[in-house]
Phi, psi and omega in degrees: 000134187298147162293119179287109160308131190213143158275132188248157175211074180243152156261018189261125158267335165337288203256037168237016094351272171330268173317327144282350168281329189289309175285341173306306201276004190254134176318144154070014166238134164219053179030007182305012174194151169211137171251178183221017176176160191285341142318327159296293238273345166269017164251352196280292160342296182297332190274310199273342184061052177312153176292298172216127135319089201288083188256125174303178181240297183287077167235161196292154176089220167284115168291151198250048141268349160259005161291320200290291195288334191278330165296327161322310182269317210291303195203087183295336173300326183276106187311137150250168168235105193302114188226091208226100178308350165286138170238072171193126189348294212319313206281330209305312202283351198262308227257308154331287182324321211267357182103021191285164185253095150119135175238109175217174200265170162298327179292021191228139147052138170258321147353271192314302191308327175281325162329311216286308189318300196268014170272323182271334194260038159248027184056034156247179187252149195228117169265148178275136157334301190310319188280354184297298196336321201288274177324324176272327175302316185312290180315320169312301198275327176312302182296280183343329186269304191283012178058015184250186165261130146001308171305300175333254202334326160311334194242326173297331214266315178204111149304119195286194136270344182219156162247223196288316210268032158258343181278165151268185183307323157319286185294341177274349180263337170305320186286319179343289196289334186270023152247002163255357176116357194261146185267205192289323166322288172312303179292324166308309153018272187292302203297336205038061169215165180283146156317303173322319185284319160338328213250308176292335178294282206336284172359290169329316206285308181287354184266297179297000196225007177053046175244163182209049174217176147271334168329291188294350165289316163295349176263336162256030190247322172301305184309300184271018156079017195270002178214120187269160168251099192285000000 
């Protein structure tokens, strides 16, 4: 397996400390550059060509949604990743807009953050559980402009190939919660099953239906009507 190159781009020096000691130690990850604002990290950039970028939002100088939008054009190879403490729309639909492959908060997991890393360097888009909901309010005001349902504008966009009656009963209620925001903890919870087991359905869930995102678990859980948008 190739080594993922990775950047940290924070103005906390703690905590891109903190994140490199912690990614150091995980297989198939490495570290080779930090910034403290978005002007380093688009001169940084351009010289090491990091794989993916772990970019903050809030910093002095340049912030990094406009680090964000200019790496898009400067050095489009190099992935970002939203690595943030808003737990807020605004930036979530922002820092997407500006071309991030992914958003999740500091507050989340450390697990999930290794997740979210080798999910964007596999060309997917990796939203934190919590954040799906956000993706479905998004389709809603969407349908809502175009006068259509929610279902519609969705179907229009990728028309599935398989529906609900390749999963069981099981698994449609693991895709539920989990196109509803919830993670592998919680929905093991609700379900009286392990986070593990939990993991294993999802997997199930992406095989049987050749999806490899939550996005896309989310779009089709909308489509085949397994999620309403009220």
């Amino acid at each position: 397996m190739d080594i993922i190159r990775l950047m940290l781009v924070d103005d906390h020096d703690v905590v891109r400390v903190g994140l490199k000691s912690f990614l150091q130690t995980q297989e198939g990850l490495s570290v080779i550059a930090e910034a403290a604002n978005g002007e380093q990290a688009i001169e940084l950039a351009l010289q090491v060509k990091p794989d993916i970028i772990l970019m903050d939002i809030s910093m002095p100088g340049m912030d990094g949604l406009e680090a964000t939008r200019r790496l898009r054009t400067l050095c489009p190879d190099c992935l970002v990743l939203a690595l943030t403490v808003h737990d807020d729309k605004q930036y979530f639909m922002q820092m997407l807009a500006a071309g991030a492959s992914g958003y999740i908060t500091k507050q989340a997991a450390a697990d999930d953050l290794v997740a979210a890393i080798f999910t964007v360097a596999q060309g997917n888009i990796y939203l934190q559980p919590a954040l799906a909901r956000w993706l479905l309010d998004d389709y809603q005001r969407l349908a809502n402009q175009r006068g259509f349902s929610p279902n519609a504008v969705v179907d229009e966009e990728a028309p599935e190939a398989v529906g609900l009656e390749v999963l069981s009963h099981r698994e449609r209620q693991v895709l539920e919660l989990v196109a509803d925001g919830s993670n592998n903890q919680e929905i093991g919870s609700l379900l009286n099953l392990s986070p593990k087991t939990i993991a294993r359905h999802r997997e199930r869930i992406m095989n049987k239906l050749n999806m490899h995102s939550r996005t896309e678990l989310v779009k089709f859980a909308i489509r085949t009507g397994l999620v309403k948008l009220n």
